[in-house]
N, C-alpha and C positions, 0 to 999 in steps of 0.2 A: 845849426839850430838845435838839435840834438846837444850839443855840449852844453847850450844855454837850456834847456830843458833838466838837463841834468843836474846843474850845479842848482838850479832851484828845487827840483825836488829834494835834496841829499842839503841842503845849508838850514840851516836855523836860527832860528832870532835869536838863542841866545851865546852865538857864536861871536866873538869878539879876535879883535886881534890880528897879526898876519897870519892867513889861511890857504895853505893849494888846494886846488878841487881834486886831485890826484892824492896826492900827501903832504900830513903836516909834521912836523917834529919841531917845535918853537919851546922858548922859554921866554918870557916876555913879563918885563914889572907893571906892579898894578896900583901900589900907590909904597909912599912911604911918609914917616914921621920925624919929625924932629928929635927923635929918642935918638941914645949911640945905637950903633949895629950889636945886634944882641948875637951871643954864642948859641942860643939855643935854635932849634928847627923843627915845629911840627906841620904836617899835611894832611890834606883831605880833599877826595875825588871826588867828583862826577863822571858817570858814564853812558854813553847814548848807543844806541842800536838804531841802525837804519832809520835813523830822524824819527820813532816811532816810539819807543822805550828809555827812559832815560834814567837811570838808579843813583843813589847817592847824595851823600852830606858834603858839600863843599863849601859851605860856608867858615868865613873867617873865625868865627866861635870853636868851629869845630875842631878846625886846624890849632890853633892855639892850646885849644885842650886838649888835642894828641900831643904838643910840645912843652909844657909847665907853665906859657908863655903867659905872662902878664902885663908886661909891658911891650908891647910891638911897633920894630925899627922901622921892616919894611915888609911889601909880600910880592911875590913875584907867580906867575901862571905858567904852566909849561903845559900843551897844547899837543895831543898824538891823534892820527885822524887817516883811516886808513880810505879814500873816495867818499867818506861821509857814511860809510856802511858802519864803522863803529871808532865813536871819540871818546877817548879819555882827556877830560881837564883833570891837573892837579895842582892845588891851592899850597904855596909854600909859604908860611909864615913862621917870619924871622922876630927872637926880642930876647928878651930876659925877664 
């Protein structure tokens, strides 16, 4: 009861993905387009604190415009999550 207690306190809605209630380390895609696989690579995070605090530009504009990217292949999410006390999402988008 306690373990289901806990994974509800410490999860949030806008957690996506495969996820452990102990630990996460994923990298997981999030969509792609019919563009070829571009050379270039920019990212952008988001970061939560005990489901309480959560800082960060993660969005796909963002990410893009850390990479020169303007046309975009694919984006993939890589997912770190320590018991849900603190998650890093980071937004990896792929293009030319």
């Amino acid at each position: 009861m306690a373990v289901a207690a806990s994974a509800l306190l410490f999860s949030s809605c806008g957690s996506l993905g495969t996820v452990g209630s102990v630990f996460t380390n994923t990298v997981e895609p999030v969509a792609a387009t019919s563009n070829t696989f571009g050379t270039k690579v920019g990212t952008a995070e988001v970061k939560s604190f005990v489901g309480v605090v959560a800082i960060g530009d993660g969005g796909i504009h963002e990410a893009a415009k850390n990479g020169g990217i303007k046309k975009i292949s694919h984006i993939d999410v890589k997912t770190f999550s320590v018991m849900g006390v603190y998650t890093c999402k980071t937004y990896f988008v792929y293009g030319e």
